[in-house]
LOROLO-272507 format. One record per residue (C-alpha): x, y, z; residue number from 1; residue in one letter. Coordinates in steps of 0.1 Angstrom, whole numbers, plus 5000, padded with zeros to 4 digits. Layout:
BEGIN
[[X; Y; Z]; NUM; A];
...
END
This chain:
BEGIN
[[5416; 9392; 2822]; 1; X];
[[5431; 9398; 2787]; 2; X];
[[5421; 9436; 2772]; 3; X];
[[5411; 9438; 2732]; 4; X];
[[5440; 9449; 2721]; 5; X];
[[5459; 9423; 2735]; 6; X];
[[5435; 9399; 2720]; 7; X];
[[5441; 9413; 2685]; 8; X];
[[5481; 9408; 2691]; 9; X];
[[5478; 9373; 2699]; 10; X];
[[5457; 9365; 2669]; 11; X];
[[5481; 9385; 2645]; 12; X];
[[5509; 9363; 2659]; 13; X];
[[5493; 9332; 2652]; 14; X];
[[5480; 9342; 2618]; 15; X];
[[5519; 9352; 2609]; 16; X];
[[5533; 9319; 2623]; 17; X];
[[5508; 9294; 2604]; 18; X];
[[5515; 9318; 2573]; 19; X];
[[5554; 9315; 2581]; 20; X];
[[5544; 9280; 2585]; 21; X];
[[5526; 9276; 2551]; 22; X];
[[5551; 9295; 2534]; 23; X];
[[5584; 9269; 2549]; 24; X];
[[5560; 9240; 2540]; 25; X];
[[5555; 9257; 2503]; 26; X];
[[5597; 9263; 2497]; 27; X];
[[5606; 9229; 2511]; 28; X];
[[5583; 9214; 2484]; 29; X];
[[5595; 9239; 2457]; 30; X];
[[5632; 9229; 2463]; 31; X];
[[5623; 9192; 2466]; 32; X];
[[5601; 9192; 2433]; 33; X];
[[5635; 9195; 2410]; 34; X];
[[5649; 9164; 2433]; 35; X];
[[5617; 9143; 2426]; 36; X];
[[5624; 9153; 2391]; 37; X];
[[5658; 9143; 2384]; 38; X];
[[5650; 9109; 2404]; 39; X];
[[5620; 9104; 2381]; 40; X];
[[5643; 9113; 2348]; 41; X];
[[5667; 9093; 2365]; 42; X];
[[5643; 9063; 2368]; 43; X];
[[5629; 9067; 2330]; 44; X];
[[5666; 9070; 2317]; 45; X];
[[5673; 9039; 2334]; 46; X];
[[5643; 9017; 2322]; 47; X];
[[5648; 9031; 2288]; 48; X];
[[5683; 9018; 2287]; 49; X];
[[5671; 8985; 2300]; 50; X];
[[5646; 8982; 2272]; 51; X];
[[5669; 8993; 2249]; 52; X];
[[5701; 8968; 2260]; 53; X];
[[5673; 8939; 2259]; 54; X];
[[5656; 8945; 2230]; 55; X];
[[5672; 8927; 2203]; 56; X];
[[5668; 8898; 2226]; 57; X];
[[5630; 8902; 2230]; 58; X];
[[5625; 8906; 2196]; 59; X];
[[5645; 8871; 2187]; 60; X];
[[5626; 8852; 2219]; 61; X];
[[5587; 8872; 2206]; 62; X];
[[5576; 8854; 2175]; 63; X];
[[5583; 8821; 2194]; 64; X];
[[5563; 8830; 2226]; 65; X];
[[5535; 8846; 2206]; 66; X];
[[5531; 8817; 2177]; 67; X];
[[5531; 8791; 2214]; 68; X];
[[5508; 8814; 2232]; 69; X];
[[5484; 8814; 2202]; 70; X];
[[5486; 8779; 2191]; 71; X];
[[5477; 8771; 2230]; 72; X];
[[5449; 8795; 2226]; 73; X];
[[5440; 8782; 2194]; 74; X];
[[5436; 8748; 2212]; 75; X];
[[5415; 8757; 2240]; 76; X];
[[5393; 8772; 2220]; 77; X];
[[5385; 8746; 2197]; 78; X];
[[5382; 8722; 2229]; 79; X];
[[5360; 8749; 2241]; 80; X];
[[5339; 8749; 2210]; 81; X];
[[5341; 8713; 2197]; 82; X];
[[5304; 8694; 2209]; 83; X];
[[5308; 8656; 2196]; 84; X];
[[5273; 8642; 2190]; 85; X];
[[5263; 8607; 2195]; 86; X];
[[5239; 8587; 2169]; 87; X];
[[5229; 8548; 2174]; 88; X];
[[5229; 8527; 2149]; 89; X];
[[5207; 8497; 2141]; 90; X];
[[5231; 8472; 2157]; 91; X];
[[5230; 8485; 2199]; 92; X];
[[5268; 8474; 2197]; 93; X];
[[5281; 8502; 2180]; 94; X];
[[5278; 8540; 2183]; 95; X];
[[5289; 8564; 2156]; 96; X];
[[5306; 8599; 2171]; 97; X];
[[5305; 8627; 2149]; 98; X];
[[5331; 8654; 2161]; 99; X];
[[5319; 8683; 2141]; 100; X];
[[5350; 8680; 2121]; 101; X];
[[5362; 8660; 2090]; 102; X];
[[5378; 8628; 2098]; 103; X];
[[5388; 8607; 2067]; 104; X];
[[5369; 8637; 2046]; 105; X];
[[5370; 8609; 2015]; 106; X];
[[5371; 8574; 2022]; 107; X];
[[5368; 8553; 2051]; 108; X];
[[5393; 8527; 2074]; 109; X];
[[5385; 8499; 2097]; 110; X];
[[5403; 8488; 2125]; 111; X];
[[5400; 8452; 2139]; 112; X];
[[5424; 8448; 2166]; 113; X];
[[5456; 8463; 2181]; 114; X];
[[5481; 8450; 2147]; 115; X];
[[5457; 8469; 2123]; 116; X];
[[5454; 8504; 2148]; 117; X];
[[5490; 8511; 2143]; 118; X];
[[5489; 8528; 2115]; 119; X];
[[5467; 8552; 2136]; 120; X];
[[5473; 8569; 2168]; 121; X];
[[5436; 8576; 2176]; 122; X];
[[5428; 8540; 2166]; 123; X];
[[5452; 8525; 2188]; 124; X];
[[5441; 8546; 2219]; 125; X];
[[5404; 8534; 2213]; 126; X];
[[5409; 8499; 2207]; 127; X];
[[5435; 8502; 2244]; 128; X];
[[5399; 8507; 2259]; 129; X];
[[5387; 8478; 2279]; 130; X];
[[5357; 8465; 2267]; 131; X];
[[5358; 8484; 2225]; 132; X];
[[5365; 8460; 2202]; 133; X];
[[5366; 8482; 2169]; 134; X];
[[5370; 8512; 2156]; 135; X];
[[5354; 8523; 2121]; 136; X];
[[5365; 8557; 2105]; 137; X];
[[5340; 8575; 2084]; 138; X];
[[5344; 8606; 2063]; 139; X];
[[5328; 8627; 2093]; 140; X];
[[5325; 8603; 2120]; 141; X];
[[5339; 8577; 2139]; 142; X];
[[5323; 8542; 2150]; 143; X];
[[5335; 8523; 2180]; 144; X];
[[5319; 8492; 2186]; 145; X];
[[5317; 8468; 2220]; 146; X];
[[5313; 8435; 2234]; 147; X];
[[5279; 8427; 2245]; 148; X];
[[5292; 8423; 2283]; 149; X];
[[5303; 8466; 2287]; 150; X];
[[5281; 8486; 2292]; 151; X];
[[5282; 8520; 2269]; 152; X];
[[5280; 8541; 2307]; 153; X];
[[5318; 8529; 2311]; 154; X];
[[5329; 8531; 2273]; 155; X];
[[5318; 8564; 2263]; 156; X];
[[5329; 8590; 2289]; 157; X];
[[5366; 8575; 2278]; 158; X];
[[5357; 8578; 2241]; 159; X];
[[5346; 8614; 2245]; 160; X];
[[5380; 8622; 2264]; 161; X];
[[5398; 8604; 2237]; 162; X];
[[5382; 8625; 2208]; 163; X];
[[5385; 8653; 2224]; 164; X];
[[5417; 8658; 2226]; 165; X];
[[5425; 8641; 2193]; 166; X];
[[5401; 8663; 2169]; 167; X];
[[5412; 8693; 2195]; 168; X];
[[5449; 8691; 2194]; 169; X];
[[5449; 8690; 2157]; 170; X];
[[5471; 8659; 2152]; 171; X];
[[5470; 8637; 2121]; 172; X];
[[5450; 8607; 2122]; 173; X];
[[5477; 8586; 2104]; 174; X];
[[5509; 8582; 2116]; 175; X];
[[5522; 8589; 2074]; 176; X];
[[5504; 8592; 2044]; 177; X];
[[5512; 8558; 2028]; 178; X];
[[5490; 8543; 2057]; 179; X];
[[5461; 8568; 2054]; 180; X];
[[5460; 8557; 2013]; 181; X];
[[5465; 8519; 2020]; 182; X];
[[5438; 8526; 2050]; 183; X];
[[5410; 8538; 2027]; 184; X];
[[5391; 8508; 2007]; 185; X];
[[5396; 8505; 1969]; 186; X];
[[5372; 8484; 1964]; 187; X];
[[5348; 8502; 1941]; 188; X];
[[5372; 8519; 1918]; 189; X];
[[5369; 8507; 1883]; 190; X];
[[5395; 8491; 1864]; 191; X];
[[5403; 8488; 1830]; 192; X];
[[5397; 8450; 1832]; 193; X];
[[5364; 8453; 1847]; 194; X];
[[5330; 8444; 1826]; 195; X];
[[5304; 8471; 1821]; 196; X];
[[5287; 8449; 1845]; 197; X];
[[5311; 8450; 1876]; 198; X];
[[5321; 8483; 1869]; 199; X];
[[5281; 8495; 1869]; 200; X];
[[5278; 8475; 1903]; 201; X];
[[5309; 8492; 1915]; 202; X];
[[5296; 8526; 1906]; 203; X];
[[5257; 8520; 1922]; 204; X];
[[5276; 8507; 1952]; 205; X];
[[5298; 8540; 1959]; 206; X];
[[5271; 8564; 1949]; 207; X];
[[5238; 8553; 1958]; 208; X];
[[5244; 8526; 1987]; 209; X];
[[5277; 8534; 2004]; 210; X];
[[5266; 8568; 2014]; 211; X];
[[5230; 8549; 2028]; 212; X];
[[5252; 8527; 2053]; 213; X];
[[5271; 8556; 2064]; 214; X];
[[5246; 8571; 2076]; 215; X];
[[5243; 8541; 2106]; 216; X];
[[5279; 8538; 2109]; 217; X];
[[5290; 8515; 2088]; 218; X];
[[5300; 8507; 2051]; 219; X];
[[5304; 8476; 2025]; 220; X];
[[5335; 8467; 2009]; 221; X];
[[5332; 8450; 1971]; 222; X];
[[5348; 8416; 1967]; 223; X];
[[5334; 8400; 1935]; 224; X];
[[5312; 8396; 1908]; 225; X];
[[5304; 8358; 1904]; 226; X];
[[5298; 8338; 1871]; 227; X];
[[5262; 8330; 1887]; 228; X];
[[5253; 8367; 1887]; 229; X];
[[5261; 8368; 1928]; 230; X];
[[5275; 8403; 1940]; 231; X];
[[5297; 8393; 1970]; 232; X];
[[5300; 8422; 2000]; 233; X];
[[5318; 8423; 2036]; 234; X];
[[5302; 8447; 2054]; 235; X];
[[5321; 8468; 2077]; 236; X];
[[5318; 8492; 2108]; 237; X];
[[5285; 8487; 2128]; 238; X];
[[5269; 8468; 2099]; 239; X];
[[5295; 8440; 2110]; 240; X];
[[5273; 8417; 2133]; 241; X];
[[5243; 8437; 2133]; 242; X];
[[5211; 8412; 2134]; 243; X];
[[5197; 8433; 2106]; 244; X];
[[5224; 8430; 2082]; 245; X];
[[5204; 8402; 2059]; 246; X];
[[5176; 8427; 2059]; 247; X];
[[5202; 8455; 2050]; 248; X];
[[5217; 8429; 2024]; 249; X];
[[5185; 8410; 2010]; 250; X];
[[5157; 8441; 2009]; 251; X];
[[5184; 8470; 2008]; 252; X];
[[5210; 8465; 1983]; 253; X];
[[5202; 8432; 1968]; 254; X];
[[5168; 8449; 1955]; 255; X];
[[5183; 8477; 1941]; 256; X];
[[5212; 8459; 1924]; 257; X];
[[5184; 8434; 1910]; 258; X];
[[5163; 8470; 1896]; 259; X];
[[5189; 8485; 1877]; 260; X];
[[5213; 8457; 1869]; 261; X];
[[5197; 8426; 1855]; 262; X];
[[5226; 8404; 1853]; 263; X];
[[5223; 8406; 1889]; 264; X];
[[5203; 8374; 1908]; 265; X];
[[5214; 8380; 1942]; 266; X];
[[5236; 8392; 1969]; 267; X];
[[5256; 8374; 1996]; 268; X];
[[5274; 8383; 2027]; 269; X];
[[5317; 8369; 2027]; 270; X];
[[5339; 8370; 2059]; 271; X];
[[5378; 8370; 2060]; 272; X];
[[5391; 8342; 2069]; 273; X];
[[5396; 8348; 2104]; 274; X];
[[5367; 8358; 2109]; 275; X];
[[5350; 8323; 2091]; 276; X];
[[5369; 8304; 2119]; 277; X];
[[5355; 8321; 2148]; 278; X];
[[5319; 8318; 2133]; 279; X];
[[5327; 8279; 2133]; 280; X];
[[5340; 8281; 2165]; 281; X];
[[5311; 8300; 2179]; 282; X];
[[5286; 8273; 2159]; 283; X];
[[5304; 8245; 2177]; 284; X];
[[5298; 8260; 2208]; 285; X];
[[5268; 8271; 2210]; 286; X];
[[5261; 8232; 2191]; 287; X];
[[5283; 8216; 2229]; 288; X];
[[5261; 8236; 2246]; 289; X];
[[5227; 8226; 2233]; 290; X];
[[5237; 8190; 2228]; 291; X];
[[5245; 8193; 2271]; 292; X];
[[5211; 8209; 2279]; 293; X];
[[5196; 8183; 2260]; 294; X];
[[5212; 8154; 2276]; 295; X];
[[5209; 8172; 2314]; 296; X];
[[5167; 8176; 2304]; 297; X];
[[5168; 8140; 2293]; 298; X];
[[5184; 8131; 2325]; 299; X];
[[5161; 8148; 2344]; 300; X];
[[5130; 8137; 2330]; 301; X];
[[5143; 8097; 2334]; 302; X];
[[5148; 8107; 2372]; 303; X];
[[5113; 8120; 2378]; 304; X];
[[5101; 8089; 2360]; 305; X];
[[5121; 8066; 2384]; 306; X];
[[5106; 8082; 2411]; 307; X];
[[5072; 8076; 2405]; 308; X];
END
């Protein structure tokens, strides 16, 4: 059995050795703290130089990166932003995309087939689409209109894509300038040899009833003044086939012309050439066709008289 006092000299001895203990513990770190220092100084010294042997090249490689970097960022925010909106017009062939953007901003430009979308990129891309079969550029919008046999459910997830990127990636529309100017109709812009007449005609048609048309799509394109008072139009974009383009022509801009102009006694509806051969075409068919129903309804009828 252990007496008090030997107690008591047990306890000092382990008090002195975990102080002896503490204290070992406390110089090893004090002698180690100047090491840890000079490694540390050492490290910094050798970053700094690193920084300081690149830097020129940094500096030459930076505005590059950054101006990429924020053009890319530029980009994908716009894509982000950009919300294209879908209007119909009066003809169910044709739908007029407005991208929230300017896309002629003055002027317009319509594309038949793939010879005439050359001269634009976007245009070309659109009229690649199976099934599109023009493409119509307004100050703010663009038309594409379809054959009767697509249905829009295939066409427009493509024309959205198509858009999208275009109006996002901030391309021009024309491949130069020449063909954006020869793109754009001058049609209405008065000469020094026209008549008050034309030239008052010209001036109703780009204030008062070209900016009316737009707004389903389309547009109207002046071609003549006859001697018989007739004001000749082609009408363009999703006006082009529409089954209410006499209505458009006859109690739209035929009436107003008539108003304010009386030398005015009508207005008439011209096609390009092309365009005059495949309405004949299209006649003759649909003439074959009705002249064979006829002749199998006849046939049929002297059958069931046979019969009896």
């Amino acid at each position: 059995m252990l007496s008090s006092s030997s107690i008591a000299s047990s306890s000092l001895r382990s008090i002195k050795g975990h102080a002896a203990v503490r204290l070992t513990g406390s110089a090893r770190s004090a002698r180690s703290a100047p090491q840890v220092s000079r490694q540390f100084s050492s490290s910094v010294r050798r970053s700094a130089s690193a920084i300081h042997h690149h830097g020129p090249m940094l500096s030459m490689a930076s505005p590059t990166r950054v101006s990429t970097v924020a053009a890319s960022v530029r980009r994908i925010d716009q894509a982000r932003t950009m919300f294209i909106q879908t209007e119909t017009t009066p003809n169910e062939d044709s739908l007029k995309f407005i991208p929230g953007v300017p896309v002629m901003g003055e002027g317009t430009a319509e594309f038949l087939d793939t010879k005439s979308a050359l001269k634009s990129p976007l245009a070309l891309r659109l009229m690649g689409i199976e099934g599109v079969t023009e493409v119509f550029y307004g100050p703010d919008f663009v038309t594409v209109s379809k054959d009767p046999e697509t249905s829009w459910s295939v066409i427009k997830p493509e024309v959205y894509a198509m858009l999208m990127e275009h109006f996002s990636s901030g391309e021009p529309l024309f491949r130069s300038e020449e063909d954006r100017e020869s793109a754009g109709p001058q049609d209405t812009r008065i000469l020094d040899t026209d008549s008050e007449t034309v030239a008052m005609i010209k001036e109703l048609l780009e204030t008062r009833v070209r900016p009316a048309i737009m707004e389903d799509g389309g547009d109207i394109e002046y071609r003549g003044f006859t001697d018989d008072g007739i004001v000749q139009l082609k009408l363009k974009g999703s006006c082009r086939g529409c089954s209410s383009s006499t209505v458009t022509l006859k109690s739209g801009i035929e009436r107003m012309l008539m108003h304010y102009i009386p030398e005015v006694k009508g207005v008439e509806e011209v096609l390009d050439q092309e365009e005059e051969i495949a309405l004949n075409e299209f006649q003759k068919l649909e003439e074959r066709l009705h002249q064979k129903h006829d002749g199998e309804k006849k046939d049929s009828s002297m059958a069931q008289y046979m019969s009896v």
